[in-house]
N, CA, C and O atoms as a Tinker XYZ file with bonds, in Angstrom:
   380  protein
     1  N    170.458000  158.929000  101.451000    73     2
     2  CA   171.158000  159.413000  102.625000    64     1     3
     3  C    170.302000  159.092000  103.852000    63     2     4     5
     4  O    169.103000  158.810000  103.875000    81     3
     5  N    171.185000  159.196000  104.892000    73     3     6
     6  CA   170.669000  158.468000  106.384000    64     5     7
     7  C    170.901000  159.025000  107.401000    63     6     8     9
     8  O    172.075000  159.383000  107.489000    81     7
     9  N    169.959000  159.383000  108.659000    73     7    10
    10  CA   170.399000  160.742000  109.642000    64     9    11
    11  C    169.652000  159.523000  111.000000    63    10    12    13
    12  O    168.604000  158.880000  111.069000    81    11
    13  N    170.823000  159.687000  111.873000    73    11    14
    14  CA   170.559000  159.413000  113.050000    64    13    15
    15  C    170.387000  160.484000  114.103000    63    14    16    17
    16  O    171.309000  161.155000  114.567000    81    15
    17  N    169.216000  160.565000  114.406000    73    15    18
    18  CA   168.620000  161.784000  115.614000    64    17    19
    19  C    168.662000  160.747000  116.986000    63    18    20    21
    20  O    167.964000  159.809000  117.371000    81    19
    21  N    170.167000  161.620000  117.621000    73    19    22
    22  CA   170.057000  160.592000  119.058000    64    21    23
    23  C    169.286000  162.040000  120.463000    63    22    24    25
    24  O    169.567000  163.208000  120.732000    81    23
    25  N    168.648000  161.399000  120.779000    73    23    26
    26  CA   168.004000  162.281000  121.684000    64    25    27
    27  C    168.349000  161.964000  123.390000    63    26    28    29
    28  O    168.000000  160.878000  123.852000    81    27
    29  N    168.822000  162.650000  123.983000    73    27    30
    30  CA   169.079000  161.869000  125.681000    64    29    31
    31  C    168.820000  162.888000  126.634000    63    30    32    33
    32  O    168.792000  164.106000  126.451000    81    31
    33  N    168.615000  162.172000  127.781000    73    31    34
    34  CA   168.563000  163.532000  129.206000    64    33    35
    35  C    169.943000  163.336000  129.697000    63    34    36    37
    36  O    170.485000  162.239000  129.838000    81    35
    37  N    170.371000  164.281000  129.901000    73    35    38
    38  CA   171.757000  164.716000  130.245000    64    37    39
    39  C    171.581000  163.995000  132.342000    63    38    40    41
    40  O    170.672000  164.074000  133.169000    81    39
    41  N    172.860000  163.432000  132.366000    73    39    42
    42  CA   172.723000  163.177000  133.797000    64    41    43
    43  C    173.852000  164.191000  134.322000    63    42    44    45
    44  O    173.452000  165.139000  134.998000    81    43
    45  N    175.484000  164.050000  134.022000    73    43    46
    46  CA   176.674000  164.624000  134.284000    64    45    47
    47  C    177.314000  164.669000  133.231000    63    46    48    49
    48  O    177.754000  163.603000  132.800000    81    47
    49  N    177.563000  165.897000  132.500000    73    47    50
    50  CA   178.590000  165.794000  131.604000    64    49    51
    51  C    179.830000  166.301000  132.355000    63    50    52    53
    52  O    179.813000  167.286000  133.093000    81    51
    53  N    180.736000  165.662000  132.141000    73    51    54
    54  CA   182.492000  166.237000  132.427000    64    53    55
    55  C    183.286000  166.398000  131.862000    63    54    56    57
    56  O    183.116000  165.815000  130.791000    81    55
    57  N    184.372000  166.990000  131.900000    73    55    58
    58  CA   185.449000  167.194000  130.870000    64    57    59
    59  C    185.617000  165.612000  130.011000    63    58    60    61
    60  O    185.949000  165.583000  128.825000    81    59
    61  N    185.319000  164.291000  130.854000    73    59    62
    62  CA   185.882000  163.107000  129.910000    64    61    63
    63  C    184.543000  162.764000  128.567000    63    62    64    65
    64  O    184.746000  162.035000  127.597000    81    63
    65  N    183.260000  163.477000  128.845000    73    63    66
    66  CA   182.447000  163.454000  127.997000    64    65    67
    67  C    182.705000  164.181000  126.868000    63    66    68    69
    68  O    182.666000  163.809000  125.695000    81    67
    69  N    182.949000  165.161000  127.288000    73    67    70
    70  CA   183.632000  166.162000  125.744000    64    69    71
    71  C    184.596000  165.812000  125.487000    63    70    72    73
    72  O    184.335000  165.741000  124.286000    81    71
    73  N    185.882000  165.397000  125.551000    73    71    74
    74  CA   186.711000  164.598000  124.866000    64    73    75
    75  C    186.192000  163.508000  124.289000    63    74    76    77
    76  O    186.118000  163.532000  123.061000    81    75
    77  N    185.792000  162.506000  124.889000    73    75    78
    78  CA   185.081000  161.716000  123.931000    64    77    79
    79  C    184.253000  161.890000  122.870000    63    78    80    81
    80  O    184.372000  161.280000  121.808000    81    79
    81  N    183.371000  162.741000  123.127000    73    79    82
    82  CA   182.525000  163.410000  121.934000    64    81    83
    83  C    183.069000  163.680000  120.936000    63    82    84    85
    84  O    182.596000  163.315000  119.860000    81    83
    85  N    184.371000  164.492000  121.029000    73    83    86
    86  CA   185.127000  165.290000  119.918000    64    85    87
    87  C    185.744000  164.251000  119.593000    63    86    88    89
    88  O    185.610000  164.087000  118.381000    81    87
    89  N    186.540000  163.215000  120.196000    73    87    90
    90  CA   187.427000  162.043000  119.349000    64    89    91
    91  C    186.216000  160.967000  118.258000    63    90    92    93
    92  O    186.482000  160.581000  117.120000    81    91
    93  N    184.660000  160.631000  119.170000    73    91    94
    94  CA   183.766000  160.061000  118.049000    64    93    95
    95  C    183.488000  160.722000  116.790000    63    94    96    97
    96  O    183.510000  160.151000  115.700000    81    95
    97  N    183.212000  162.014000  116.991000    73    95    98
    98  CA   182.778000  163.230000  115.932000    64    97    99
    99  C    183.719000  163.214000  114.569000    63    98   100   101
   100  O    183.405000  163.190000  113.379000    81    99
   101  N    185.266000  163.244000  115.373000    73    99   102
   102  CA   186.497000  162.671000  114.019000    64   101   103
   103  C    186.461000  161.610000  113.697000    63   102   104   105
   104  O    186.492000  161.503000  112.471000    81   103
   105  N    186.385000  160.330000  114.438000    73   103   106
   106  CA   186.009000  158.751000  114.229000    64   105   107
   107  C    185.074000  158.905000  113.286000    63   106   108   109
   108  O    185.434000  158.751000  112.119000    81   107
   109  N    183.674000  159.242000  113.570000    73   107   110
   110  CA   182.711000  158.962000  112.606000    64   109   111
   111  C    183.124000  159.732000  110.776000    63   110   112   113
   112  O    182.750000  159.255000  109.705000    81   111
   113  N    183.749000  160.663000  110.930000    73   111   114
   114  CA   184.182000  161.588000  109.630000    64   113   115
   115  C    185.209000  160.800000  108.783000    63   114   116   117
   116  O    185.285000  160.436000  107.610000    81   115
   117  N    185.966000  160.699000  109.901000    73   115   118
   118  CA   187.526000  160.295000  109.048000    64   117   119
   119  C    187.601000  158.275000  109.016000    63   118   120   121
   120  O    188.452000  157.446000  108.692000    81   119
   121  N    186.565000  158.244000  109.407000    73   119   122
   122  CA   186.813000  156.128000  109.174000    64   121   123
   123  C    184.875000  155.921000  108.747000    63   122   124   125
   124  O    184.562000  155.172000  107.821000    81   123
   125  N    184.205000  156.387000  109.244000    73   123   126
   126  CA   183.097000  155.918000  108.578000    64   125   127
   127  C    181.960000  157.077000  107.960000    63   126   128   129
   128  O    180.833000  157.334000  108.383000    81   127
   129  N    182.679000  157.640000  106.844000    73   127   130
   130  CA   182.069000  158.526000  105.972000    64   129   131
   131  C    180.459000  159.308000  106.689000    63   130   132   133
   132  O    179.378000  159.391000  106.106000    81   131
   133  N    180.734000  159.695000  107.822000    73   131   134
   134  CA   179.547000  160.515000  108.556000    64   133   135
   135  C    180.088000  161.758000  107.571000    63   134   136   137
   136  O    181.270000  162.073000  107.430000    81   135
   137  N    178.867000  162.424000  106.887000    73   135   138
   138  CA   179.067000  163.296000  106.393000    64   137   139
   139  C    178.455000  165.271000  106.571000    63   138   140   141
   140  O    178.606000  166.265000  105.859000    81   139
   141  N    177.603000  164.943000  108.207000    73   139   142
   142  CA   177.625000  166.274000  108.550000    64   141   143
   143  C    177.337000  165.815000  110.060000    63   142   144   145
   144  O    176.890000  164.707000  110.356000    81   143
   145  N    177.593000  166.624000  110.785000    73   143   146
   146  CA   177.071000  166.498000  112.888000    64   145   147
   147  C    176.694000  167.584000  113.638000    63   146   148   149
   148  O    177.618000  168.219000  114.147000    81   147
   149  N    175.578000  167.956000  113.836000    73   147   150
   150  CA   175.023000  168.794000  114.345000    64   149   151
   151  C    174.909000  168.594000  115.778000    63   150   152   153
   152  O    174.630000  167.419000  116.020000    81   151
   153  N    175.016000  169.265000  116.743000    73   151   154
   154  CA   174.364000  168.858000  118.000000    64   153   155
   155  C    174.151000  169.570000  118.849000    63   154   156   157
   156  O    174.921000  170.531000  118.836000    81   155
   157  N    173.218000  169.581000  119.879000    73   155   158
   158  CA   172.510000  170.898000  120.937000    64   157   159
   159  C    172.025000  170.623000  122.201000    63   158   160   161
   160  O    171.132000  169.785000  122.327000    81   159
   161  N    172.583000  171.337000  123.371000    73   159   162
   162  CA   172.144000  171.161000  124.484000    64   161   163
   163  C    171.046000  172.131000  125.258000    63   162   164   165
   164  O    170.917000  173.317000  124.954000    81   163
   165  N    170.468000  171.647000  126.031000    73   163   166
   166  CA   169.556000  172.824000  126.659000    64   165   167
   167  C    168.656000  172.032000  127.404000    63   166   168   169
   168  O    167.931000  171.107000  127.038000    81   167
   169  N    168.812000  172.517000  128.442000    73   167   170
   170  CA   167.971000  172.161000  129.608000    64   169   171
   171  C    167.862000  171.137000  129.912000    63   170   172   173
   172  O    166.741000  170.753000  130.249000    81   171
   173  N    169.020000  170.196000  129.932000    73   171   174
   174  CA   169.516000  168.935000  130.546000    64   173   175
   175  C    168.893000  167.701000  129.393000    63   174   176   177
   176  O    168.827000  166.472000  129.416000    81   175
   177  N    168.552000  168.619000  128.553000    73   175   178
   178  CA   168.192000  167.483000  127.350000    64   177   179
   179  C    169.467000  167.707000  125.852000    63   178   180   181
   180  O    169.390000  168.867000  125.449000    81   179
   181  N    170.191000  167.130000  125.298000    73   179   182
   182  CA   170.853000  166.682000  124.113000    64   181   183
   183  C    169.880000  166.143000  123.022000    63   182   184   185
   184  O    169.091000  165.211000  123.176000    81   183
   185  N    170.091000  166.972000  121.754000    73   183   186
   186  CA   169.702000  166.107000  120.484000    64   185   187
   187  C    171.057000  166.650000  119.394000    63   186   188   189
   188  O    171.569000  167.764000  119.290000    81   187
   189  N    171.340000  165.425000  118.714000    73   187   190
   190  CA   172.247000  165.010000  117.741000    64   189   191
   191  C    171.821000  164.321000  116.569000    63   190   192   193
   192  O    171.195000  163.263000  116.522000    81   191
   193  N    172.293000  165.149000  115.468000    73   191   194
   194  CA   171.644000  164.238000  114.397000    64   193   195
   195  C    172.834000  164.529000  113.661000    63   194   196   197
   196  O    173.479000  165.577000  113.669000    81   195
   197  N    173.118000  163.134000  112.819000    73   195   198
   198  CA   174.563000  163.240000  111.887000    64   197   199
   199  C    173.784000  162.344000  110.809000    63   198   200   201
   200  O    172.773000  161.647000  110.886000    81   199
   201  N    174.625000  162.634000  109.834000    73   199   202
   202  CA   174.532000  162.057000  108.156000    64   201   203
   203  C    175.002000  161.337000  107.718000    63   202   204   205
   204  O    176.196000  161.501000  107.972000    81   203
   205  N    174.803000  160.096000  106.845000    73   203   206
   206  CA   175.272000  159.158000  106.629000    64   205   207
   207  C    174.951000  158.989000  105.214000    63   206   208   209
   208  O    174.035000  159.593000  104.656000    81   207
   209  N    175.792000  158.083000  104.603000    73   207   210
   210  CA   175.433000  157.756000  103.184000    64   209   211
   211  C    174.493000  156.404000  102.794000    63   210   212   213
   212  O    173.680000  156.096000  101.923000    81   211
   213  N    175.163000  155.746000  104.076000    73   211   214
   214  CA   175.106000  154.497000  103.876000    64   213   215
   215  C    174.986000  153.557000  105.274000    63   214   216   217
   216  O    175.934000  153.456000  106.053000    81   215
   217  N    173.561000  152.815000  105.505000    73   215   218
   218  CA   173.027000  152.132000  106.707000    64   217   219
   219  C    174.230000  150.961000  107.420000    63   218   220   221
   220  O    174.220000  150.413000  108.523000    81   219
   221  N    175.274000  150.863000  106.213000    73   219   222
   222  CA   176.526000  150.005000  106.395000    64   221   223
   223  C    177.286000  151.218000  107.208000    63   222   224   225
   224  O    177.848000  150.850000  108.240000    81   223
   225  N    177.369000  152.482000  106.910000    73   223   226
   226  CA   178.624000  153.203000  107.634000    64   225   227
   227  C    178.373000  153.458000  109.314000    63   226   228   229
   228  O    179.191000  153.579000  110.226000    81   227
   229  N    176.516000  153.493000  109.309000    73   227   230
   230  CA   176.051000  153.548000  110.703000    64   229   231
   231  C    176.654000  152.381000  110.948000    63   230   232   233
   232  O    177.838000  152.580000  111.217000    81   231
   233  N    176.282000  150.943000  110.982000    73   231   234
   234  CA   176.134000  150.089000  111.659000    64   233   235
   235  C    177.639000  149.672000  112.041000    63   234   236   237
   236  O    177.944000  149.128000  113.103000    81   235
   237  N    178.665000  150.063000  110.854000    73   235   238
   238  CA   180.031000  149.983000  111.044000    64   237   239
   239  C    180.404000  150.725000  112.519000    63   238   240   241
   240  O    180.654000  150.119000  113.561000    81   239
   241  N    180.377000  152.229000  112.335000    73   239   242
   242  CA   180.476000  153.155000  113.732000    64   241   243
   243  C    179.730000  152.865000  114.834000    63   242   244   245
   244  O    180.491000  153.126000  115.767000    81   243
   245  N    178.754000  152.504000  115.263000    73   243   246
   246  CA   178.010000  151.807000  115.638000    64   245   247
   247  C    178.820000  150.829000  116.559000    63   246   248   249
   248  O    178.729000  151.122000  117.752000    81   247
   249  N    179.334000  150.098000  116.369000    73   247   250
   250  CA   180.212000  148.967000  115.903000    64   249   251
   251  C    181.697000  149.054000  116.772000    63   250   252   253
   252  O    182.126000  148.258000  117.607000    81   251
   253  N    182.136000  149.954000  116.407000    73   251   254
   254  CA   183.793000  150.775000  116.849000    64   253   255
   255  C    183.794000  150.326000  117.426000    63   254   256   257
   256  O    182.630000  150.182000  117.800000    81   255
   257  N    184.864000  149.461000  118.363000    73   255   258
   258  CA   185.213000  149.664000  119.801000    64   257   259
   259  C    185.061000  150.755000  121.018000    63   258   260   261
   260  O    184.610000  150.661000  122.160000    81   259
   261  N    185.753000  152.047000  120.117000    73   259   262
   262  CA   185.682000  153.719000  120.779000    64   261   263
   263  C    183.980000  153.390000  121.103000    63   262   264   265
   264  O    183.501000  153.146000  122.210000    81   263
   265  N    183.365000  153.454000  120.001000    73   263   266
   266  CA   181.879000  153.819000  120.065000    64   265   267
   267  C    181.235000  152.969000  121.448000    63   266   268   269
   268  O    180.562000  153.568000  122.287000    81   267
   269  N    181.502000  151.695000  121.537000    73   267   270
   270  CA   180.973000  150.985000  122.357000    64   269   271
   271  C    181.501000  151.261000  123.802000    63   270   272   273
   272  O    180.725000  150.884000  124.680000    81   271
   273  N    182.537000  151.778000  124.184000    73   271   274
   274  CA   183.311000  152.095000  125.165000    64   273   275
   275  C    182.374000  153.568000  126.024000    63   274   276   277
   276  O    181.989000  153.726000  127.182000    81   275
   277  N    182.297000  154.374000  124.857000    73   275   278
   278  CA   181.306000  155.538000  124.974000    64   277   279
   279  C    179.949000  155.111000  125.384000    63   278   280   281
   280  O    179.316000  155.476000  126.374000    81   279
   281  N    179.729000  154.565000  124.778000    73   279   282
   282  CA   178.044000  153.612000  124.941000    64   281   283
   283  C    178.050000  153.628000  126.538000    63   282   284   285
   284  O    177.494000  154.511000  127.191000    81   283
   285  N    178.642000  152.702000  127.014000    73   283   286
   286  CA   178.406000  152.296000  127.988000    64   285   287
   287  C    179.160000  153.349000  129.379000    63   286   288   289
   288  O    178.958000  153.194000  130.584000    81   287
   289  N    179.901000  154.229000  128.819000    73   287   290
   290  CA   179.822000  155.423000  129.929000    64   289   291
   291  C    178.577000  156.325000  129.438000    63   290   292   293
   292  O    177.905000  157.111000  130.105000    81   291
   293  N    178.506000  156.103000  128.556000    73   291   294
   294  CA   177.190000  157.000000  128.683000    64   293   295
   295  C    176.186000  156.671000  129.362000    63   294   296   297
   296  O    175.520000  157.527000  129.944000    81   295
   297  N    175.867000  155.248000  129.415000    73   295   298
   298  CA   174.644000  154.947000  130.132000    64   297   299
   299  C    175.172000  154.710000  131.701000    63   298   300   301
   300  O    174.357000  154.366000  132.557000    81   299
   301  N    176.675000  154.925000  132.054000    73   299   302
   302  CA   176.617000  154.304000  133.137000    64   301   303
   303  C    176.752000  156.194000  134.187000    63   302   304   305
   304  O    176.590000  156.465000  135.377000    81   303
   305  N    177.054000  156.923000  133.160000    73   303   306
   306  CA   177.452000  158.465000  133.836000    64   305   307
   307  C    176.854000  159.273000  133.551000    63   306   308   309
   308  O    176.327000  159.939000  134.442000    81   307
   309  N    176.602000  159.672000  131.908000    73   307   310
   310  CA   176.364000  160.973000  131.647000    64   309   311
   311  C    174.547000  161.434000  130.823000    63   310   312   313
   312  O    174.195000  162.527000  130.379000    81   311
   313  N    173.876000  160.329000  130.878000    73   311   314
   314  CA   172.523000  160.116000  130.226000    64   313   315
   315  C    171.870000  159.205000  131.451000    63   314   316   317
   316  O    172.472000  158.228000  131.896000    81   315
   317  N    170.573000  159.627000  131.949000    73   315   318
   318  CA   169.223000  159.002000  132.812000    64   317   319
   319  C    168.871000  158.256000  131.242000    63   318   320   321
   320  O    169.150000  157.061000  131.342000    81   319
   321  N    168.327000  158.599000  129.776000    73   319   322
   322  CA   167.943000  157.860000  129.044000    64   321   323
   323  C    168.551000  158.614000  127.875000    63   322   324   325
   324  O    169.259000  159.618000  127.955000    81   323
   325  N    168.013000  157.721000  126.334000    73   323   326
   326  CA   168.168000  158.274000  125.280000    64   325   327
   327  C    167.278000  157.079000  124.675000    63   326   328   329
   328  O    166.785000  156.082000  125.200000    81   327
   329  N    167.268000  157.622000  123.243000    73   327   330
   330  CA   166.323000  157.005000  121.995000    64   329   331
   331  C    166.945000  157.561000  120.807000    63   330   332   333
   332  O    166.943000  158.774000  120.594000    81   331
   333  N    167.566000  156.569000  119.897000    73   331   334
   334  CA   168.098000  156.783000  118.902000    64   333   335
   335  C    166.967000  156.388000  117.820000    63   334   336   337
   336  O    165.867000  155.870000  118.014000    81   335
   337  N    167.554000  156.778000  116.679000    73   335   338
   338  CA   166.479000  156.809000  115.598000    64   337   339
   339  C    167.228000  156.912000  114.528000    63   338   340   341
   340  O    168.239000  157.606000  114.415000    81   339
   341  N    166.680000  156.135000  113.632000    73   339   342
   342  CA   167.901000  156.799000  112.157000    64   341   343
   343  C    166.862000  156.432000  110.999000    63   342   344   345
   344  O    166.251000  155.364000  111.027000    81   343
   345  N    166.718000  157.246000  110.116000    73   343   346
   346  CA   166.104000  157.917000  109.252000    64   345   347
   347  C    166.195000  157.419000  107.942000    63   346   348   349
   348  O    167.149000  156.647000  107.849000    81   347
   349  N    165.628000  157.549000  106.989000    73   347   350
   350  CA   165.891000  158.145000  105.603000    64   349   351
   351  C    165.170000  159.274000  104.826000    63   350   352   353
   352  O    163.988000  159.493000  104.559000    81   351
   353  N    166.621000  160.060000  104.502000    73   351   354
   354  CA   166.072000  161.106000  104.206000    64   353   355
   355  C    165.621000  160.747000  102.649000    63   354   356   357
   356  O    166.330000  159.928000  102.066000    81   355
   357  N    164.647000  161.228000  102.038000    73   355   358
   358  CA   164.300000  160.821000  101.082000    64   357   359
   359  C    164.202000  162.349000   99.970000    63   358   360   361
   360  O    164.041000  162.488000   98.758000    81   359
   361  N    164.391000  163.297000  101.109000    73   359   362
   362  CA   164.155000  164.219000   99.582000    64   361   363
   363  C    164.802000  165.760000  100.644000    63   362   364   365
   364  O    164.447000  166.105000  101.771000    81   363
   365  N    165.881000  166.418000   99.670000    73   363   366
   366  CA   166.900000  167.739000  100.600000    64   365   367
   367  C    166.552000  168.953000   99.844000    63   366   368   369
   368  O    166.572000  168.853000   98.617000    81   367
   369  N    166.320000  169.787000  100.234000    73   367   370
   370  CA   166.273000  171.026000   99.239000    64   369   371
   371  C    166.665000  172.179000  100.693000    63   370   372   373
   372  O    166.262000  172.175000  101.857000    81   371
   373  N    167.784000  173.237000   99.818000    73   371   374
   374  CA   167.886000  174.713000  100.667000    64   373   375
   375  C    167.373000  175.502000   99.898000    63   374   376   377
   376  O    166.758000  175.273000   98.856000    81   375
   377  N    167.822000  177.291000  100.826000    73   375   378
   378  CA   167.955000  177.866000   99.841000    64   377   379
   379  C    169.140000  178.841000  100.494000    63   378   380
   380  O    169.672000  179.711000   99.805000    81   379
């Protein structure tokens, strides 16, 4: 399994950022097997980390049209920066 931790400084979020958010969040679930999405704001900083099975389902979503459309309002409106990162998780335990 595979976790992308996207980290950004918030510039303007607006109502068209949260719609978008929520339409990627179903995109990534229902077409490229993202299998959990966490995410948190505070103090003009965002971190997001979602689950993946497979480095093919990132790079697919990744990929989207939607996704790329977002991309680039993000960098052009609602993020000064970000740094993505994606992972492997190599070992899960709760309790």
């Amino acid at each position: 399994m595979y976790a992308v931790i996207f980290k950004a400084k918030e510039k303007k979020l607006d109502k068209e950022y949260f719609e978008t958010a929520k339409k990627l969040r179903e995109l990534a679930f229902s077409k490229y097997n993202c299998k959990d999405f966490v995410a948190v704001s505070e103090d003009g900083l965002e971190i997001a980390i979602s689950y993946w099975e497979s480095l093919e389902d990132i790079k697919c979503f990744k990929a989207d049209t939607q996704h790329l459309v977002a991309q680039e309002l993000g960098q052009s409106r609602w993020y000064d920066g970000y740094k993505i990162e994606i992972v492997e998780i190599l070992r899960e335990y709760e309790r």
